[in-house]
N, C-alpha and C positions, 0 to 999 in steps of 0.2 A: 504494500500500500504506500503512495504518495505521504511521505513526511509532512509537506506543506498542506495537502488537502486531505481533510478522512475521508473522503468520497473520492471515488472513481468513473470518468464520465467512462460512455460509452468507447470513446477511444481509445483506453488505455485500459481495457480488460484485454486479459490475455485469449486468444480462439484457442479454440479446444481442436480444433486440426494439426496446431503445430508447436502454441504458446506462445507466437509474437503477439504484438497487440497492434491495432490498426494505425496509429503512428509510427511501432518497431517497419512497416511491414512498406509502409508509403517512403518511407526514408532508404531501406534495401532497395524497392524498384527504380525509386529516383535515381539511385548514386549507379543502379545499373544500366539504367538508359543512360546517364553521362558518360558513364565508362565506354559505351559503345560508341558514341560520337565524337570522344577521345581516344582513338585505342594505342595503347602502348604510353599515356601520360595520364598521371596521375590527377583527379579533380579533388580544386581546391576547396574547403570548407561552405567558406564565403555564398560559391556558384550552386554549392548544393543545399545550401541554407532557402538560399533564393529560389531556389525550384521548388523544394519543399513547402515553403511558406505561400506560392500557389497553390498548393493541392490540399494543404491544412492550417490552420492557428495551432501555433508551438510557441513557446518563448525559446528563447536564444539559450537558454543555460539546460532547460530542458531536452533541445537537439543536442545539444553539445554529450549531456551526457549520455544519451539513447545514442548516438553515434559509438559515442567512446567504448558501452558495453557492445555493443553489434561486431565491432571491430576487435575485439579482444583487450579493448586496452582500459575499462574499468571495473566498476567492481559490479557485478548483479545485485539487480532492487529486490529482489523474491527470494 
C-alpha cells in the first residue's frame, strides 16, 4: 500500500494476470515503443516521463520510483 495515500485508486492495484498494476504496465509499453524508435540508444528519462504523462497522471517522484523498481534498481513497495 501507498505510504502517502491509504487508498488505492484503481490504477495502482496490482492485475491478477501478472501483478503489474496499470501504471507499472503503461510505463513498460511506453519505454518499449521508445526503445523501438531508438534502436541501439538508450531513452532518456525526461522523453519517457513525457510520453507517459500523455497516456496517464503520475507525479514525477512516483514515475521515478515505478521506473526504478521495473528496472531493477529499487526496492519493491509489496
Amino acid at each position: 500500500m501507498d505510504d502517502d495515500h491509504p487508498y488505492l485508486s484503481p490504477d495502482q492495484l496490482p492485475d491478477v494476470r501478472d501483478g503489474l498494476t496499470r501504471e507499472q504496465r503503461v510505463i513498460l509499453y511506453t519505454l518499449h515503443q521508445a526503445q523501438k524508435e531508438r534502436p541501439g540508444r538508450s531513452v532518456p528519462t525526461l522523453m519517457l516521463y513525457g510520453r507517459v504523462c500523455e497516456k496517464i497522471a503520475i507525479p514525477k517522484d512516483r514515475f521515478q520510483r515505478l521506473l526504478a523498481e521495473l528496472v531493477g534498481r529499487g526496492q519493491p513497495t509489496r
